[in-house]
MARVOVEX-57557 format. One record per residue (C-alpha): residue number from 1; residue in three letters; x, y, z. Coordinates in steps of 0.001 Angstrom, whole numbers, padded with zeros to 6 digits. Example, Ala and Ser with C-alpha at 12.3 -4.5 7.8 and 13.67 -1.06 7.14 Angstrom:
% residues 2
REC  pos  code        u        v        w
REC    1   ala   012300  -004500   007800
REC    2   ser   013670  -001060   007140
END
This chain:
% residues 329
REC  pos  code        u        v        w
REC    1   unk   177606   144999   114167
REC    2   unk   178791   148647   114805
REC    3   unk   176522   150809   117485
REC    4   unk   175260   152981   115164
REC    5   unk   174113   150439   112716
REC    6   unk   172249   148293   115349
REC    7   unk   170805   151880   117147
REC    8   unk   168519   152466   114069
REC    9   unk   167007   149742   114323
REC   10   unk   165664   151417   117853
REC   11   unk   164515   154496   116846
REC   12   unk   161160   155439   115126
REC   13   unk   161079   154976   110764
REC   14   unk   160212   158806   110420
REC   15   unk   163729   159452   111952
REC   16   unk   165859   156889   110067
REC   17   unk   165367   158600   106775
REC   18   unk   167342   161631   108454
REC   19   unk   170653   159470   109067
REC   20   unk   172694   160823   106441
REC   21   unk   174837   163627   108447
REC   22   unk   177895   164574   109433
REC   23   unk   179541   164778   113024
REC   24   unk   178871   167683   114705
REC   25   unk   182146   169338   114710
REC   26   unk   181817   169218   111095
REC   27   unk   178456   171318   110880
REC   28   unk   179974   174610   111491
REC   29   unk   183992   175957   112444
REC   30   unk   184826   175749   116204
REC   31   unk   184900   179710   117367
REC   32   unk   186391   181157   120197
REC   33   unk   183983   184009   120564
REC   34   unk   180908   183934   122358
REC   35   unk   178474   181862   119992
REC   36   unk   175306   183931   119168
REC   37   unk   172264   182323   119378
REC   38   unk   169622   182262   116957
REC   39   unk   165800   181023   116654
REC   40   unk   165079   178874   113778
REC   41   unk   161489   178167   114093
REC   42   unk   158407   179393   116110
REC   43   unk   155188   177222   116603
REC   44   unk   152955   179669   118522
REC   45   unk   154649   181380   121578
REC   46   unk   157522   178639   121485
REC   47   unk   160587   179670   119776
REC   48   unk   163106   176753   118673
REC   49   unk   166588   177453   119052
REC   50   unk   169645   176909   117142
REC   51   unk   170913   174949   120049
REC   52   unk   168019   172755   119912
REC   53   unk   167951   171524   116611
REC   54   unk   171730   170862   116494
REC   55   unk   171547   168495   120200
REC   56   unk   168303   166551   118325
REC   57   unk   170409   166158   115228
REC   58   unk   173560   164766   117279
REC   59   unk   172632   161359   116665
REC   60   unk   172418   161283   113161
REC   61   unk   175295   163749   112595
REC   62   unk   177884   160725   113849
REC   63   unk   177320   159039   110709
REC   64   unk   177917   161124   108150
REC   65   unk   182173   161201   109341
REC   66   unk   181956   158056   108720
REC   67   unk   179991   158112   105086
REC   68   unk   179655   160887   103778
REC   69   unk   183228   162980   101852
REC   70   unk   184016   166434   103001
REC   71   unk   183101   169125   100639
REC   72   unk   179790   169990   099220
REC   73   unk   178048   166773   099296
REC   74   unk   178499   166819   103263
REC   75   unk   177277   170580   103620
REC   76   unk   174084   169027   101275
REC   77   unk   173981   166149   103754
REC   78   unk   173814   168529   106648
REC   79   unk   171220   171070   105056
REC   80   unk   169392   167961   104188
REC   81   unk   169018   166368   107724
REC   82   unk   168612   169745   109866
REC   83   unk   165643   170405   107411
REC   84   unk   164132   167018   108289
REC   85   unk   164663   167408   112050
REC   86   unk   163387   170459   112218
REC   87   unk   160428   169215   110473
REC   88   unk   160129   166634   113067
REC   89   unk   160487   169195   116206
REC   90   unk   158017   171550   115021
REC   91   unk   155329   168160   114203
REC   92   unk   155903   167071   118206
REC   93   unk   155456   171028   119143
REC   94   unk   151922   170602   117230
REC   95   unk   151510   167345   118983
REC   96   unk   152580   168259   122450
REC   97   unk   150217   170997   122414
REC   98   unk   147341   168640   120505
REC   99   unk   147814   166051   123517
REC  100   unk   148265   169225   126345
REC  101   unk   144061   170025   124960
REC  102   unk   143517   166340   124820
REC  103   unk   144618   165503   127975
REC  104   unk   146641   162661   126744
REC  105   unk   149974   161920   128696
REC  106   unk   152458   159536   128730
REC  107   unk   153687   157603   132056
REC  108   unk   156972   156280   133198
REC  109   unk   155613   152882   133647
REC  110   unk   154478   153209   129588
REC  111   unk   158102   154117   128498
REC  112   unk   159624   151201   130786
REC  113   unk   157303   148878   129125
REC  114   unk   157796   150038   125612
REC  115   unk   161671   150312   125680
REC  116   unk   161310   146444   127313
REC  117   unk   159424   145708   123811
REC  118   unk   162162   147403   121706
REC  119   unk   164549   145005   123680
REC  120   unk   162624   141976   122895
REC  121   unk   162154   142900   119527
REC  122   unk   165971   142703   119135
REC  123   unk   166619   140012   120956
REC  124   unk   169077   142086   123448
REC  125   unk   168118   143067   127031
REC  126   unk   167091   146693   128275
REC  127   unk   170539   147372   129593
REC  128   unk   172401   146620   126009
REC  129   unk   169708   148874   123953
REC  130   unk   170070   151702   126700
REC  131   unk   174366   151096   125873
REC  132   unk   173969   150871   122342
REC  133   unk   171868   153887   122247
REC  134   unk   174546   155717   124180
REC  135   unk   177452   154791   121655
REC  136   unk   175529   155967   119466
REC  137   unk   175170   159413   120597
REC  138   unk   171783   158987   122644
REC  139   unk   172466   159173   126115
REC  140   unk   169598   157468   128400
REC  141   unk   167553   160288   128960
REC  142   unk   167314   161196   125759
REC  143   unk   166624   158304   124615
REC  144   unk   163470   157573   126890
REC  145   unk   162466   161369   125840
REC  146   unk   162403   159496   122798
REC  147   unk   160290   156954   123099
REC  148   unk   157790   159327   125068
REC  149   unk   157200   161231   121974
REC  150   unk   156917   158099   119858
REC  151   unk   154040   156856   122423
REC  152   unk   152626   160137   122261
REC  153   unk   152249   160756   118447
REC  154   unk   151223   156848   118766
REC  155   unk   148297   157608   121014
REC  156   unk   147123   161180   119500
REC  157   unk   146548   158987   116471
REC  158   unk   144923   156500   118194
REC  159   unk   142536   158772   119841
REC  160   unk   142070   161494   116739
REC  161   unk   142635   158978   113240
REC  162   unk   142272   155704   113917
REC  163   unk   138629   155409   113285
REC  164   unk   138536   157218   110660
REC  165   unk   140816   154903   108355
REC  166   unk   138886   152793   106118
REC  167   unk   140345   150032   103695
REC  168   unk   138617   148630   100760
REC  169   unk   139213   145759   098713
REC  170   unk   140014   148458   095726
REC  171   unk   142724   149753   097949
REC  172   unk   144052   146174   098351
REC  173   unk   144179   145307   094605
REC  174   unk   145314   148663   093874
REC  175   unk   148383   148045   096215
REC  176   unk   148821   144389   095503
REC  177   unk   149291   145666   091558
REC  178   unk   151574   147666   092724
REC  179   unk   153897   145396   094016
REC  180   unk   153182   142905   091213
REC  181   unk   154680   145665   088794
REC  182   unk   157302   146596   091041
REC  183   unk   158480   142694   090975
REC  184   unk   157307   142814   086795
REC  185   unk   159842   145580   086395
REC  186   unk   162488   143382   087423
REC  187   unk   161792   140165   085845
REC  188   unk   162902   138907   082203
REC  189   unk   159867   138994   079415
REC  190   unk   159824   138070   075791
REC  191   unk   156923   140588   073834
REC  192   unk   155726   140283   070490
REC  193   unk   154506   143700   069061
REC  194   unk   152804   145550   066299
REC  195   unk   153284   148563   065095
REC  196   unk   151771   151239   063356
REC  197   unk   153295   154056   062033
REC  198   unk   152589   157525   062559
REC  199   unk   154646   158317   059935
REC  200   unk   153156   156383   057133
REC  201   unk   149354   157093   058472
REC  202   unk   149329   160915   060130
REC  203   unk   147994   160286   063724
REC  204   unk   144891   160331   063065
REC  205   unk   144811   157435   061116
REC  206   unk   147290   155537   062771
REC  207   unk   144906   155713   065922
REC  208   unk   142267   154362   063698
REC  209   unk   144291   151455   062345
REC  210   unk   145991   150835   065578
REC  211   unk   142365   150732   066971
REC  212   unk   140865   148178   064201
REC  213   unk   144286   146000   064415
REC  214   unk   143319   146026   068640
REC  215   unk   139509   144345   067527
REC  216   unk   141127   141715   065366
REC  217   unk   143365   140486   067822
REC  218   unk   140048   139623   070012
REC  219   unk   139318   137493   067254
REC  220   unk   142488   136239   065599
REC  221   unk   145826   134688   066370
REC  222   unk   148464   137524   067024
REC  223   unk   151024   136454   065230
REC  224   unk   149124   136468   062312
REC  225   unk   147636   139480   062810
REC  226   unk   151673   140841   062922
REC  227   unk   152805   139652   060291
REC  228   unk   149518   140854   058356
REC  229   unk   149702   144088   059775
REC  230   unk   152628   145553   061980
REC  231   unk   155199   148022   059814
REC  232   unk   158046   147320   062459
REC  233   unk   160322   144988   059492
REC  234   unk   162512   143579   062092
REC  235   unk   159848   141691   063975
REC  236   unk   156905   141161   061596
REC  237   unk   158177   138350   059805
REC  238   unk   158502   136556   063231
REC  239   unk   154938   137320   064497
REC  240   unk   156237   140852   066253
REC  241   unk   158243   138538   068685
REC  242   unk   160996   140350   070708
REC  243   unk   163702   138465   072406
REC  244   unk   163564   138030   075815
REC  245   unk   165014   140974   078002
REC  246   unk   164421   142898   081339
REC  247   unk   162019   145563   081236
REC  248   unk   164975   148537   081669
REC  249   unk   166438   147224   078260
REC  250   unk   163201   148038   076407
REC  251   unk   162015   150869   074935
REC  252   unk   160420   152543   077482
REC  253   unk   156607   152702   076333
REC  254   unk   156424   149348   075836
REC  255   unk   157944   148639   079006
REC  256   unk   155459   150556   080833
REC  257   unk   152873   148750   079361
REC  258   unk   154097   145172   079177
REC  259   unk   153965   145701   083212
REC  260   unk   150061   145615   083617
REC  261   unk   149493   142317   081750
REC  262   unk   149767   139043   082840
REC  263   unk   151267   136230   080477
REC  264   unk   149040   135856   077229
REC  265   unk   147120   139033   077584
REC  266   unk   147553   141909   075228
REC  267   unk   147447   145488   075458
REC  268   unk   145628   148357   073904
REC  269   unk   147187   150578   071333
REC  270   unk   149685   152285   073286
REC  271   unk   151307   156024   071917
REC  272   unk   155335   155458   071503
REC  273   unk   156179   158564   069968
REC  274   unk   154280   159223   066849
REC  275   unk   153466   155828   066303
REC  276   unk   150988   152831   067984
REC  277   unk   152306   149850   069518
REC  278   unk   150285   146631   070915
REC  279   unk   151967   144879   072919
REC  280   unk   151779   141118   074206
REC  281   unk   153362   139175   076564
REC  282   unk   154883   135649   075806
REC  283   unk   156474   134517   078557
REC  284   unk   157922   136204   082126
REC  285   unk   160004   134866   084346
REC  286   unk   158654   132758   087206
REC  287   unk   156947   135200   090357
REC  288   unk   158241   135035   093843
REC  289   unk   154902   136810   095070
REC  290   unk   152298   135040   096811
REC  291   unk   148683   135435   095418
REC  292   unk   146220   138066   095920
REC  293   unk   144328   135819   098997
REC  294   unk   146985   134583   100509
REC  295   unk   149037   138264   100891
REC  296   unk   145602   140131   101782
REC  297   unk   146625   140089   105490
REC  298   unk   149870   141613   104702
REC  299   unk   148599   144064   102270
REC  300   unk   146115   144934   104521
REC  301   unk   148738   146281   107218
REC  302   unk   150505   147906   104689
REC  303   unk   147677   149799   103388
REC  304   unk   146677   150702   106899
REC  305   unk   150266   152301   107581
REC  306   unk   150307   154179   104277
REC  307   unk   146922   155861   104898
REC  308   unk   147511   156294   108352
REC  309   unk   150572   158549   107473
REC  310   unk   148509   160123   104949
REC  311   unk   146002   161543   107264
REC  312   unk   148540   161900   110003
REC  313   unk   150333   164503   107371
REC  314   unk   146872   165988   107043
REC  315   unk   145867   166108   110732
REC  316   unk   149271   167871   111338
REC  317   unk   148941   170360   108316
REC  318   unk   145500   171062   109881
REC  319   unk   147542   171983   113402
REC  320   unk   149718   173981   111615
REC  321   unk   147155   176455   110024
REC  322   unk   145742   176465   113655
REC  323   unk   149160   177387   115488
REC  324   unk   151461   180302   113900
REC  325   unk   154893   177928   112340
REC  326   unk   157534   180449   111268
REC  327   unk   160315   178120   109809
REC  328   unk   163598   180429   109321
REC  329   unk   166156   177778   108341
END
């Protein structure tokens, strides 16, 4: 596996999404005059240089020679990750000054142990994640810098929003529908539909017969009710049934709502256009999801790590409107 590929795999998931750069020669032309320095951010008294942001970018700037064509989609590449980095270097310049109040530090004998738990986690020793880091543009020192401000945002949050994060079991159905959709949208279904026609009816009245067709159907077979009722002539005859299809070959309204309902169930009137559609679902390819109970724990973790980067967003807003940020890039 190349360095630079394995590397990521080391560093914290707020900085992977900023890997899509260019080397660092390519950022601006070599110049033989003196180069002129130039702040590109102030968080208080602290000015960030020019200088700085371009040495934190170096290591995902090595990529981008490799991936990314010269021309304008590289100079988008490069606006794209000095915009995230900076991002990041003005969020520890909150935090750094946060912990400085707090009295929270970080200790040698903490970064030793956490770089000997990125090691494990990889299955590599100490000494190969310290050489891979350094191919891939991360020199030792750096890299330990690193992991000191990962253990320090880890702590801040510890100490200031960890209490506060509360998970229901709403916020577990609500994210275990989610993913259920997510999977729906990519598994074959066969719908049957009726329609009513917007055209024929004005809307008003199509929303009224669309509504009436919707109490039938709690009473009577659907099919029937289609073939009684739905104005769509290609698939009345056959009880509204569609064949079967992925969701991304459907029109898109009945898509959306074939995705919410299990096999057998049927929707409300749903608006496609100017006319009503209710839509039911036949038959759907087999699920590889575990059920609600049995993913809980899982969903649980991930709910926990999406609200905790929700209020860690909001805690560091909050620092922001306490400390004057000047961004300039």
């Amino acid at each position: 596996m190349a360095a630079h590929s394995r590397f990521s795999r080391f560093i914290a998931p707020a900085l992977l999404g900023l890997a899509c750069s260019a080397s660092v020669s390519a950022i601006a032309p070599r110049a033989a005059a003196t180069v002129v320095e130039r702040i590109v951010a102030t968080v208080g008294e602290r000015a960030i240089l020019l200088s700085d942001l371009k040495r934190r970018a170096e290591p995902f700037m090595v990529q981008v020679a490799q991936t990314v064509p010269n021309g304008a989609q590289r100079n988008a590449a490069i606006s794209q990750v000095y915009k995230a980095v900076l991002q990041k270097i003005v969020d520890e310049e909150l935090m750094e000054k946060a912990a400085l109040q707090a009295k929270v530090t970080i200790s040698a004998t903490e970064i030793d142990e956490a770089l000997k738990r990125v090691a494990q986690q990889n299955k590599l020793t100490v000494e190969q994640v310290l050489s891979e880091a350094e191919r891939a543009g991360m020199p030792q020192a750096k890299y330990r810098e690193e992991l000191r401000r990962q253990l320090l945002e880890a702590k801040l949050l510890n100490v200031r929003l960890q209490g506060r994060i509360r998970i229901t079991e709403e916020d577990l159905r609500a994210a275990f529908q989610k993913i259920e959709q997510e999977e729906r949208a990519q598994l074959g279904v066969r719908l049957a539909i009726i329609v009513i026609r917007g055209a024929t009816h004005g809307a008003d009245g199509a929303r009224k017969l669309a509504s009436e067709t919707a109490a039938r159907l709690r009473r009577e077979d659907f099919a029937a009710v289609a073939r009684a009722t739905s104005e769509d002539p290609t698939t009345r005859a056959n009880g509204g049934a569609l064949n079967k299809a992925l969701p991304a070959a459907l029109p898109p309204d009945i898509a959306r709502g074939s995705l919410s309902l299990a096999v057998g169930q049927v929707s409300q009137p749903l608006r496609s256009g100017a006319d009503f559609v209710i839509v039911k679902v036949l038959e759907r390819d087999p699920s590889n999801l575990p059920d609600f109970d049995t993913a809980k724990r899982e969903l649980s973790e991930r709910v926990y790590m999406d609200k905790m980067a929700q209020a860690r967003r909001t805690w560091l807003d909050n620092l922001r409107r306490q400390q004057h940020v000047d961004v300039r890039l």
